[in-house]
N, C-alpha and C positions, 0 to 999 in steps of 0.2 A: 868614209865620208857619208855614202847613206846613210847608214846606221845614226851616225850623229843627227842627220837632217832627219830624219823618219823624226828620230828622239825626242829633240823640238819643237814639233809639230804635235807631238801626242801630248807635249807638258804644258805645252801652251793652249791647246783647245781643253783640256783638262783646267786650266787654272780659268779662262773665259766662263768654264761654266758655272761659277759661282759656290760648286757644293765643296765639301769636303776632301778634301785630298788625302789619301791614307798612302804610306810608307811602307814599301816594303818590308819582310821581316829581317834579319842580320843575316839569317841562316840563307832565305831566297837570294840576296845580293853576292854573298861567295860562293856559291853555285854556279849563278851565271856570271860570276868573274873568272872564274876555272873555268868554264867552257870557252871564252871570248878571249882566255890567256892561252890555247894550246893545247885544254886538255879535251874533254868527251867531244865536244863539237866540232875539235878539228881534228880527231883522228882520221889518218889518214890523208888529208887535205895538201895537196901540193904547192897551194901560195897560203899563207895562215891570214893575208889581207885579201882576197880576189881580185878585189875592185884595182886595188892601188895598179897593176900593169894596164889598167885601162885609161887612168888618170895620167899617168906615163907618157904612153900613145897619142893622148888628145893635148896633152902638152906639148909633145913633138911637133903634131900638125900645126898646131897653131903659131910655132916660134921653136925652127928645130935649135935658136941657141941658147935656150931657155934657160940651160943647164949650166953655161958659162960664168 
């Protein structure tokens, strides 16, 4: 959910600024879809989302029948 929110904040003060917007290249885009899918960036990594058990927990607190 960061990540999302970071996202739109960057495309959106990017688009405010009036210039140019340039596009990634095909090849930069599958890269960093393979690292954000399981592979080089989350070697290793024991939850492949981090955040989500924290979203979890603050759901809990606030309505543990949230889930009902």
């Amino acid at each position: 959910m960061y990540q999302i929110i970071q996202g739109c904040e960057v495309q959106l003060k990017a688009m405010a600024s009036g210039g140019k917007l340039l596009q990634a290249s095909d090849e930069a885009m599958i890269k960093t879809r393979e690292q954000f899918e399981g592979g080089e960036a989350q070697a290793g990594a024991q939850v492949r989302l981090p955040e989500w058990p924290a979203y979890y927990r603050l759901m809990n607190r606030i309505d543990p029948n949230w889930i009902r």
